[in-house]
C-alpha positions in Angstrom: 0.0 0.0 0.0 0.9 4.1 -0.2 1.0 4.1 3.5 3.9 0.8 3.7 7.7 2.5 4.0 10.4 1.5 2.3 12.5 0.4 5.3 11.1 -0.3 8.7 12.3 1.7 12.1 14.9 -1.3 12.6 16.3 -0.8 9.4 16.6 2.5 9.2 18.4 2.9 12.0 21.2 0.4 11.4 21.7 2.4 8.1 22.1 5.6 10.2 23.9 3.7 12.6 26.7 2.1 10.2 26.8 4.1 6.6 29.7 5.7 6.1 29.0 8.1 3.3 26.1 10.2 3.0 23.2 9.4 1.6 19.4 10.2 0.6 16.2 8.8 2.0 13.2 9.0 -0.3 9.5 8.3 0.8 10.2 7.9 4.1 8.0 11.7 5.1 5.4 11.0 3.3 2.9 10.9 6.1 4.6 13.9 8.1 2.3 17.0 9.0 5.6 18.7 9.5 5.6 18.2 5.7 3.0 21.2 5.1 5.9 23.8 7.5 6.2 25.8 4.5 7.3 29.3 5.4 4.0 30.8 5.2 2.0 28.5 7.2 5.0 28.5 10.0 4.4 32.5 9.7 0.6 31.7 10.8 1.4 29.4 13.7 4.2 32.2 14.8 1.7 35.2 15.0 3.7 37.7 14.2 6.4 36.3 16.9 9.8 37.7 16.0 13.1 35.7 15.1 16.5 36.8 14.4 17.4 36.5 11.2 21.5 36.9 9.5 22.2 38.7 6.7 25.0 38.1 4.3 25.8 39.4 1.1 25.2 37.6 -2.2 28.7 39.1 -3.6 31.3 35.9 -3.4 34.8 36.5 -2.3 37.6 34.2 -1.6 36.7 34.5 2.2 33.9 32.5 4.2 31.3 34.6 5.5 31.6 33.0 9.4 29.0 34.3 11.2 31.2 37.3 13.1 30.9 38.6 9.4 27.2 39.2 8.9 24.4 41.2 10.4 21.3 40.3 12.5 17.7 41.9 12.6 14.7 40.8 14.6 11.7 40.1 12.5 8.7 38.1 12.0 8.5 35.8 9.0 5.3 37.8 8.1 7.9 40.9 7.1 10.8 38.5 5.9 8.3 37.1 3.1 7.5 40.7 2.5 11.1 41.2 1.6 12.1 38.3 0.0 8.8 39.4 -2.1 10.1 42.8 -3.2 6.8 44.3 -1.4 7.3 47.8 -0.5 5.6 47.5 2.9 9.6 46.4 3.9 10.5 49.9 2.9 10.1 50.8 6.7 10.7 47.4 8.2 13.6 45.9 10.1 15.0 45.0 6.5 14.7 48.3 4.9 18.3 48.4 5.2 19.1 45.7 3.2 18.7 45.0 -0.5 17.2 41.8 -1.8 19.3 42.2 -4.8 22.6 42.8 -2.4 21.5 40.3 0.6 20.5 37.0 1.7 19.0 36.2 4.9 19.1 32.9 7.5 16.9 32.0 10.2 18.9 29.1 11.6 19.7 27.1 14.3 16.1 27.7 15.4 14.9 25.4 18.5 11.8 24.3 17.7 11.1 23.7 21.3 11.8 26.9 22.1 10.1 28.7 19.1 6.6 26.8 19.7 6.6 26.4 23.4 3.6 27.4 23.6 2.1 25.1 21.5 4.0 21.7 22.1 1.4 20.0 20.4 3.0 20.6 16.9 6.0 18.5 18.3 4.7 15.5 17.2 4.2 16.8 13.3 8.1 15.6 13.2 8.6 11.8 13.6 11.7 10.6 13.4 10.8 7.5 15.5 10.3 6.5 11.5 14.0 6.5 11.3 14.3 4.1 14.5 14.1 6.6 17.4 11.5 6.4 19.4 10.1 9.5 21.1 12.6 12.2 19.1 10.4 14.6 17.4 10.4 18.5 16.6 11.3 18.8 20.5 14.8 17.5 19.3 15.2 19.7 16.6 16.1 22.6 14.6 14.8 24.7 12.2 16.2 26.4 9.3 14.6 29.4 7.3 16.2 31.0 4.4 16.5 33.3 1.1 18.0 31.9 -1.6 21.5 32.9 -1.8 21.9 31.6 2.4 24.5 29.4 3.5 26.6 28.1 6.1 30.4 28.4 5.8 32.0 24.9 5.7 32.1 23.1 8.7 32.0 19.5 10.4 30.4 18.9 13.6 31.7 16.7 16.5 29.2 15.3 17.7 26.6 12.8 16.1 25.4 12.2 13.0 22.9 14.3 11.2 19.2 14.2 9.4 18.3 16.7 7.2 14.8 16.9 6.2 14.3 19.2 3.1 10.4 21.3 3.6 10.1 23.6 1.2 12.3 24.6 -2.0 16.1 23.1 -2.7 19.5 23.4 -1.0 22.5 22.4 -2.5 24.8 20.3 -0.1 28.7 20.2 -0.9 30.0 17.0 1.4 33.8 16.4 2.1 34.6 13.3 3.7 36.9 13.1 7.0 40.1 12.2 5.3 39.7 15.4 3.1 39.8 17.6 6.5 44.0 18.3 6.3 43.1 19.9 2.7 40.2 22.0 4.2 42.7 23.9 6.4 40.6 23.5 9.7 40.2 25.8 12.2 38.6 26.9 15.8 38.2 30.7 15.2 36.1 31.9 15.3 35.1 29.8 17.8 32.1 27.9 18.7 32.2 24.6 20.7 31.5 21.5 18.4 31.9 23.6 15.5 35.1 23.0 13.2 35.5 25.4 10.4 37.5 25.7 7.1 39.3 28.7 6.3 38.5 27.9 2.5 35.6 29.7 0.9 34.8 26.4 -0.5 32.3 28.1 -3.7 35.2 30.0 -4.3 38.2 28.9 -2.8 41.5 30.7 -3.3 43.7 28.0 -4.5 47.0 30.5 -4.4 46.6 30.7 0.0 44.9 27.1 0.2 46.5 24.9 -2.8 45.5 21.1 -0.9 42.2 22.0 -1.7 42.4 20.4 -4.9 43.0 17.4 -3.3 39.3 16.9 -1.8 36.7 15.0 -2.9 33.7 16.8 -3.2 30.0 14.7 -2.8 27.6 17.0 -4.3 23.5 16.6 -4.0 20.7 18.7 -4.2 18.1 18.2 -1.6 14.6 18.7 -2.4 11.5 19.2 -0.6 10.3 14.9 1.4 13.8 14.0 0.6 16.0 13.3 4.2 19.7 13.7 4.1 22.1 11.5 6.4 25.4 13.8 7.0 27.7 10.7 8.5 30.1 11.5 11.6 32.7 14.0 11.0 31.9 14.7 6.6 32.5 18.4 6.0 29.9 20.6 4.8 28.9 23.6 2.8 25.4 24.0 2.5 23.3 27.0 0.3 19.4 27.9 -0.7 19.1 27.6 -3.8 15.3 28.7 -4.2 13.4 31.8 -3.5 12.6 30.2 0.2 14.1 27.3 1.7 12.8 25.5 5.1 14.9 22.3 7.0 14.2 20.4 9.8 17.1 18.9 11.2 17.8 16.3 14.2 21.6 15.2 15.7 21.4 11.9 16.6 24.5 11.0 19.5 27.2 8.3 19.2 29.5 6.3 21.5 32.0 8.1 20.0 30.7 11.5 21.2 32.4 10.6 24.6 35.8 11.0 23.2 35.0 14.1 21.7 33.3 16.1 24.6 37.0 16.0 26.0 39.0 17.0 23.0 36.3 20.0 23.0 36.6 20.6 26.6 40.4 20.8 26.3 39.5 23.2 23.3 37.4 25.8 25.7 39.6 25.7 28.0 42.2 26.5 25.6 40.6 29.0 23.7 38.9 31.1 26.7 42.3 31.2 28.6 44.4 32.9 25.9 41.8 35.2 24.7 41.1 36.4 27.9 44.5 37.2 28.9 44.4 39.8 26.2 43.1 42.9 26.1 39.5 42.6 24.6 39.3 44.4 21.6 35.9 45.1 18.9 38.0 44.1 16.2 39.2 40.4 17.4 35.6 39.0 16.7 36.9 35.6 17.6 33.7 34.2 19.6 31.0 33.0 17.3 27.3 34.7 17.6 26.0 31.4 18.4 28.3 31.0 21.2 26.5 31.4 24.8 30.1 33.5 26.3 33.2 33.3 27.0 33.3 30.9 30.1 35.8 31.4 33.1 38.8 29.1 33.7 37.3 27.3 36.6 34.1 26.5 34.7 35.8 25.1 32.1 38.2 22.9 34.5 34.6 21.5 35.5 33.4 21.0 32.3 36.5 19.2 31.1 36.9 16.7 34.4 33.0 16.2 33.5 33.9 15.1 30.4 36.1 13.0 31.2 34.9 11.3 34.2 31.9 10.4 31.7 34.5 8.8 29.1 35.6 6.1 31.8 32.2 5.6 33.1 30.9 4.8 29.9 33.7 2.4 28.5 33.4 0.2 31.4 29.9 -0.1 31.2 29.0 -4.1 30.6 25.3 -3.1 30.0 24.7 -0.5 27.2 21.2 0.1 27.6 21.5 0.5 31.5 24.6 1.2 33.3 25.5 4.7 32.9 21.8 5.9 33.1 21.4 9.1 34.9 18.4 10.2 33.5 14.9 9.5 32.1 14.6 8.6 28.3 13.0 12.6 27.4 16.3 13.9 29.6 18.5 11.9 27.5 17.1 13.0 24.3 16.9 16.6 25.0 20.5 16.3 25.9 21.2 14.5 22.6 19.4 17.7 20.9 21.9 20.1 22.0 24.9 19.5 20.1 26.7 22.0 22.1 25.2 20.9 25.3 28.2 21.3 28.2 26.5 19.8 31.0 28.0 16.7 30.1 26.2 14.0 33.3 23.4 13.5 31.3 24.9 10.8 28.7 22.5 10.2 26.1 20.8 7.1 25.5 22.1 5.7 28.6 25.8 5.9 27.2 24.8 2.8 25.3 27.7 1.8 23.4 26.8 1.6 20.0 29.6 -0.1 18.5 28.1 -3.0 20.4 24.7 -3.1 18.6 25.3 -0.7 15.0 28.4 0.5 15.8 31.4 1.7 13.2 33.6 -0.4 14.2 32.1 -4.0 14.2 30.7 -2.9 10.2 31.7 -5.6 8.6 32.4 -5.0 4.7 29.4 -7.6 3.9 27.4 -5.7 5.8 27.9 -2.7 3.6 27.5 -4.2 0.6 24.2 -5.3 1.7 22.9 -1.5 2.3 19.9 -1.6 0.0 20.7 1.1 -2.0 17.9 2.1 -4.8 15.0 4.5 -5.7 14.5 4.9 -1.8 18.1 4.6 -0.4 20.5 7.2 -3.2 23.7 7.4 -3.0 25.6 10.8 -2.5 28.7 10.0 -5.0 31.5 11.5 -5.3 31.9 14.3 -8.1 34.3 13.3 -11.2 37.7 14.3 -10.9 37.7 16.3 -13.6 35.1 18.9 -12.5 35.6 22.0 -10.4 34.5 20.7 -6.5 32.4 24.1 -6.6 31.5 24.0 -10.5 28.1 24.2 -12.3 27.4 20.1 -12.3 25.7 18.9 -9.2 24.2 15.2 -8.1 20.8 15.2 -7.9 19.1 13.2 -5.2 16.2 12.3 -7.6 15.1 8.9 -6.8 14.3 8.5 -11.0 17.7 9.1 -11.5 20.2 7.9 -8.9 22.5 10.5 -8.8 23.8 10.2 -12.2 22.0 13.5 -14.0 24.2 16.3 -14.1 22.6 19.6 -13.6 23.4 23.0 -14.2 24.3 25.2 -11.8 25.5 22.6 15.5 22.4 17.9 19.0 21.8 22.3 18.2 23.2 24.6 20.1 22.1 25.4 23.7 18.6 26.7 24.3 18.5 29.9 25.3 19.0 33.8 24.3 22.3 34.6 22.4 24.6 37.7 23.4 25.3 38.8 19.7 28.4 40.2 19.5 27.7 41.8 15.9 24.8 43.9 15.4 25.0 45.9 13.1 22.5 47.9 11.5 24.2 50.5 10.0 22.8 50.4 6.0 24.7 48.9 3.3 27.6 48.1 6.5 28.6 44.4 6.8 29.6 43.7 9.9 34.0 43.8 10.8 35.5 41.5 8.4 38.4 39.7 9.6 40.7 37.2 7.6 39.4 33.4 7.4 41.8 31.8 9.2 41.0 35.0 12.1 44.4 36.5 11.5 45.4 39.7 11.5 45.9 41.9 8.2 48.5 40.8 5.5 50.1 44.3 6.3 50.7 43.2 9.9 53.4 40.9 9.5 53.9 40.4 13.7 52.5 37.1 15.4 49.5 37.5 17.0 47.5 35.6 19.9 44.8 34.6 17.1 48.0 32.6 14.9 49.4 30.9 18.1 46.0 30.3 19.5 44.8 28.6 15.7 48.1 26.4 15.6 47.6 25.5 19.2 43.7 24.1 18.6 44.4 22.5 15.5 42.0 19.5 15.8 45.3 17.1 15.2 47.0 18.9 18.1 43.8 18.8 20.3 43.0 15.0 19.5 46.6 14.0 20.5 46.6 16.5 23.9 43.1 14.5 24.7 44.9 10.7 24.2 47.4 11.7 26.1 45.2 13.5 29.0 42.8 10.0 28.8 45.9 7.9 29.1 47.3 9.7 32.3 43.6 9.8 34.0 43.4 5.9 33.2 46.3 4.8 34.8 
């Protein structure tokens, strides 16, 4: 029948659990309310409720437009339509400042928990128990509202693995796997915990400052609207609206090895807010992300780190996965799952259960893969031919008829509660201080800085050895 998925919740879940390369679920949302969240209803169920919105300009230059780069207004979706519309009622609005023609705007990272606390019934409209996790639904996610032209700077996350489900119009995903991250020049400023940026404008990438970026491997798919995207552990990406209006739901789903990370990013806090502190703040060293809570002090950090730590052991010696590092009830754990960022590291999702014992990466055995049932319901997200630009015109489609083969033309989120924007800009026709992408100073200024010795210093390769070595002390 219509109604009869293509995999079942078991199923699903040991693809997200064990594939290794990104791929493309088709009509597996068929039967989702949250399916109908098109811009303009979501405008209705807001009621004129306001949301902060970043602006970036459409012009493309060889550096990333982080988010210490753009500007922010408070609107309600009723006046971003307006503007995306041309409609001169915007004239006088909290965009009036900014062209359509010159600007792009992003309502991301939005908590849907948050956003519709008032009305948790609409929770539910988002099921990703299909996907084999019962109870997650749009209280674990995130929402993500934008004009076409809106992206996010290149990135991988530490934590989890990652569902994408495409709403309304297309984005176009660009998708580096983890061995491509020495050629995508990584780096922690600005700085956001769980967040690992590249200091290569990856759509257009200066190849003169960053030459080992012709060495990656680009996966290119276009996401349309019932299509779910799984972004595997640790696979870059650069992601743009490519349509008049875009709307994403997203959900992080945690892994075992999550543990390890929370202490290589503890270690990176600690790090990051010692050294900047000790220098004199300054307006023009924007090197805390927007979407970072604050600068924390030393000893919170100490806290946070032992935290981490303490919940590595604990959970590689439990003998019971499903029960013996419980600390909290099954909602607890999934709400701590949600935030990607989340520091208050004693709640261990899903009971710390150690997944390499049930779907795990590591016990994937290479039959196993070769039995993912790839198809018109499963689509690969191949890699794009050598001998095309990694940001040229040809994209992979994810269009079930197709299977990737047409060529075409052309942060668990981040903690619930009120950002401190450190940019805010409103000045017309102003982008926000623009600082090098690798957060450096000026070419002119040929001195060190804190920002170089601070970017060599939390290089993830430095940081992942400093956390081995920290582990191996604490264990003996």
């Amino acid at each position: 029948g219509e109604d009869v998925k293509p995999f079942t919740p078991e199923k699903t879940k040991e693809i997200v659990m064990s594939l290794q390369q990104p791929a493309v679920f088709c009509n597996m949302v068929g039967d989702w309310p949250a399916l109908h969240w098109n811009a303009k209803y979501l405008s209705a169920v807001l009621d004129g409720k306001t949301i902060q919105f970043r602006l970036g300009l459409r012009m493309v230059d060889l550096v990333p437009q982080f988010e210490t780069r753009c500007n922010y207004v408070k609107a309600t979706l009723e006046e971003f339509l307006a503007w995306s519309c041309g409609q001169p009622s915007c004239l006088s609005g909290p965009f009036s400042c900014y062209e359509y023609s010159k600007y792009w705007a992003y309502a991301d990272y939005k908590y849907i928990a948050s956003m519709f606390e008032d009305k948790p019934e609409i929770f539910q409209d988002i099921r990703w128990s299909d996907f084999g996790f019962p109870g997650r639904s749009g209280k674990e996610s995130t929402l993500w509202i934008g004009s076409e032209g809106a992206n996010t700077p290149c990135h991988l996350d530490s934590y989890g693995c990652n569902l994408v489900l495409q709403v309304q119009g297309r984005k176009r995903w660009h998708l580096f796997p983890p061995g491509d991250t020495s050629f995508l020049y990584p780096t922690r400023i600005p700085y956001e915990e769980s967040s690992i940026f590249s200091k290569v404008n990856v759509a257009n990438p200066d190849l003169k400052r960053f030459p080992e970026f012709r060495n990656t491997t680009a996966h290119v798919v276009t996401l349309s609207p019932g299509q779910v995207l799984l972004v595997p552990r640790h696979w870059w990406h650069y992601v743009e609206s490519i349509d008049p209006i875009t709307v994403s739901i997203n959900s992080w789903i945690e892994l075992d090895a999550d543990h390890e990370a929370r202490v290589e990013e503890a270690i990176t806090r600690m790090l990051v807010c010692a050294i900047k502190s000790a220098e004199n703040p300054s307006a023009e060293d924007l090197w805390l992300n927007p979407t970072e809570v604050e600068a924390t002090s030393h000893e919170i950090n100490l806290q946070y780190l032992n935290k981490a730590v303490s919940t590595y052991f604990k959970c590689q010696k439990a003998s019971v996965p499903e029960q013996a590092c419980s600390s909290s009830t099954g909602a607890e754990q999934r709400r701590s799952a949600s935030c990607k960022r989340k520091r208050e590291v004693g709640c261990e999702p899903e009971g710390c259960r150690v997944l390499t014992h049930e779907f795990g990466f590591s016990t994937f055995k290479a039959e196993k893969l070769q039995k993912i049932p790839f198809g018109p319901h499963l689509i690969q997200v191949l890699p794009q031919p050598q001998e095309t630009s990694s940001m040229g015109a040809v994209a992979f489609e994810s269009d079930s008829r197709d299977l990737l083969h047409e060529n075409e033309g052309g942060h668990f989120g981040k903690l619930h509660c009120t950002r401190k924007q450190l940019v805010m800009s409103n000045d017309c026709e102003t982008p926000a201080h623009q600082m090098d992408s690798d957060g450096s100073p000026n070419a002119s200024q040929t001195a060190l800085s804190t920002n170089d010795l601070l970017d060599c210093l939390v290089n993830p390769r430095v940081i992942n050895l400093v956390a081995r070595l920290l582990l191996e002390r604490t264990g003996v």
